[in-house]
N, C-alpha and C positions, 0 to 999 in steps of 0.2 A: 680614245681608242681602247676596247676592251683589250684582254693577253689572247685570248684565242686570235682577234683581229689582226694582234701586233706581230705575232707566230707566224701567222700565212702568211702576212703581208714578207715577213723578214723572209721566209721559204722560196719565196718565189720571187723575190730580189737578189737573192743568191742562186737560184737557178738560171735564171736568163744569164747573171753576171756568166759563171759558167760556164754554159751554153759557149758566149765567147763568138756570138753569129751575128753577122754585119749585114742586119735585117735594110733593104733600101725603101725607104718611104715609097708610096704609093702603087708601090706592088702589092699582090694578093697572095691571100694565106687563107689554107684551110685547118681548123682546130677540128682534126679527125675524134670522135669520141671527148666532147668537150665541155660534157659537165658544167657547170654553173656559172664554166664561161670565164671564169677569172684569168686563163691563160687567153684567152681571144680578147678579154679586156685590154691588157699589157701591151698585145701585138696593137691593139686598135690608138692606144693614148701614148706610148710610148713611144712606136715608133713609124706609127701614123700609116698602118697601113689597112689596105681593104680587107675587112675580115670575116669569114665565112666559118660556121661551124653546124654538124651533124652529130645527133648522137640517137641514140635508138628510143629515146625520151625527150622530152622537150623540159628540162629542169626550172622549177618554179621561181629562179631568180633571172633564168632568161628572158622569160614571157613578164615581168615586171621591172627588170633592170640592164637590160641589153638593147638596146632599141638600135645601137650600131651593127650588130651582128646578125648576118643576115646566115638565119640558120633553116635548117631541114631535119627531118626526119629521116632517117637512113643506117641501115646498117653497114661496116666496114669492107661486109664482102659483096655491097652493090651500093657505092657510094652517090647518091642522087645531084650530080655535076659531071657535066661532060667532057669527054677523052680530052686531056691537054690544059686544064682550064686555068687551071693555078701556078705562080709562080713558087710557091714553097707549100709545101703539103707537113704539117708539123702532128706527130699522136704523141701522148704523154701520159704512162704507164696507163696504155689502155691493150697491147697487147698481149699481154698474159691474161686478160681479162677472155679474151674472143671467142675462147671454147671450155669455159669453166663447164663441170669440173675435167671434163675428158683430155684437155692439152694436146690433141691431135695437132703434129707435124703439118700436116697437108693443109688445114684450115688455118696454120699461123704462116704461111708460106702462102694462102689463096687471099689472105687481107695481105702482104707486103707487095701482094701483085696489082691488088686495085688501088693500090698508093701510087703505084708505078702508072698508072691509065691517066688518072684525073691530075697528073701536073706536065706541067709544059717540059719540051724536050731538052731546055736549057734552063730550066729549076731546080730545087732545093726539095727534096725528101728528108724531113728530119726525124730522129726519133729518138725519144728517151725513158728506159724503161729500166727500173728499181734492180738492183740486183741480189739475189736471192741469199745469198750468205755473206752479206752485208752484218759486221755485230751488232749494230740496231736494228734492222729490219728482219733479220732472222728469227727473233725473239717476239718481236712487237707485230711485226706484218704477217707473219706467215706463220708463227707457232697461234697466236693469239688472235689476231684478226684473218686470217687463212686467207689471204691474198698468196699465190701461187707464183709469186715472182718467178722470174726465169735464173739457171743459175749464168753467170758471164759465159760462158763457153758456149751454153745453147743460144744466146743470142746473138753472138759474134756467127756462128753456125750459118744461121736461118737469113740474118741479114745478107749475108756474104753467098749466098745462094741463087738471092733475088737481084743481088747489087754485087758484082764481083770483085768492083773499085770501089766500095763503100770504107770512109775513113771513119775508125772509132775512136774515143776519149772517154777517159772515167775521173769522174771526180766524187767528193763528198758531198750534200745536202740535203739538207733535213731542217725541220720547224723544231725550234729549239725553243722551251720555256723560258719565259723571260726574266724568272728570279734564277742569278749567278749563270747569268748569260756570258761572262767573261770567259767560265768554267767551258760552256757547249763549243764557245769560239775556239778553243784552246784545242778542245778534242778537235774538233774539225779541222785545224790545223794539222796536227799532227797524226791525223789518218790521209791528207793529202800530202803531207811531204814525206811522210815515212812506210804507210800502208802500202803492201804489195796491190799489185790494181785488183787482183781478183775480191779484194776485200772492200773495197770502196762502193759507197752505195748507187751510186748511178754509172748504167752505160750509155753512151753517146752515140749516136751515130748519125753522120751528117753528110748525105748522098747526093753528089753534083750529079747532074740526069747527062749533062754533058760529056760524063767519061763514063755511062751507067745505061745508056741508051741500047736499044736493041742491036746488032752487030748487023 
């Protein structure tokens, strides 16, 4: 296993951990904006469940290393699966992505609405998205690679809008280089037990449709 290999793999073993979501076999999930698929992988071998993903591309490790995931072509604000269809509906920092560079309110409020449509009225809306004055992500994602992360406040906002009874959680993670890996563990520690939450790199939000349903 190359370090790049060993990085994401540690990244995204620490996110699910995380996460902390008591995924039930043989339910379905959609990996809304899902990229190369590695989060639709997880959901599919992991924890064995039906996996669906869409993203505005069809990425050249789905079409030769995805043969479980059955995916589409689709944009967020007209998701190609019908009203109800999913038992957990999962995006992962894809909305800050949605209306680059313009950030319009209305367009990251009309994708949180079509997350709302395509899952069942007793499912799971998850969502998890980078936070923007995070001290590594601040520097590296968004001075450097101009990713537009949200800052914690606007996405607690925008979610709590769509979802009134939507519950959040923040924690640490990141892909940490694997020479004095002891060193990154260390920091991660102690930005989750000591970091005020607004500093911590990711926000959580994890929306029962059961108390989040229409009135």
């Amino acid at each position: 296993m190359d370090k790049l290999t060993e990085a994401h793999d540690q990244y995204k073993n620490d996110l699910f951990r995380k996460m902390n979501f008591n995924f039930i076999k043989g339910k379905s999930v959609l990996d809304v904006g899902c990229g190369d698929g590695s989060d639709s992988e997880i959901f599919f071998k992991k924890y064995g469940l039906k996996t669906y993903g869409t993203d505005v591309y069809e990425h050249d490790v789905i079409k030769k290393d995805r043969s479980f995931l059955n995916f589409k072509i689709g944009s967020v604000f007209d998701i190609p699966f019908p009203d109800g269809f999913f038992d957990y509906v999962f995006m992962h920092d894809v909305l800050h992505h949605v209306d680059e560079p313009e950030q319009r309110r209305d367009y990251h409020i009309k994708a949180l609405k079509e997350l709302k449509r395509v899952v069942k009225k007793d499912g799971f809306v998850i969502i998890v998205e980078g936070n923007r004055y995070n001290p590594l992500f601040y520097p590296h994602m968004v001075l450097i690679r101009n990713h537009q992360h949200f800052p914690q406040k606007y996405f607690i906002d925008i979610v709590s809008e769509v979802y009134p009874k939507a519950e959040f959680r923040f924690f640490e993670c990141h892909a940490y280089p694997t020479r004095f890996k002891f060193i990154w563990k260390f920091y991660n520690y102690l930005m989750d037990k000591f970091s005020p939450k607004s500093f911590l790199s990711y926000n959580l939000s994890v929306i029962d449709m059961a108390k989040n349903g229409d009135e």
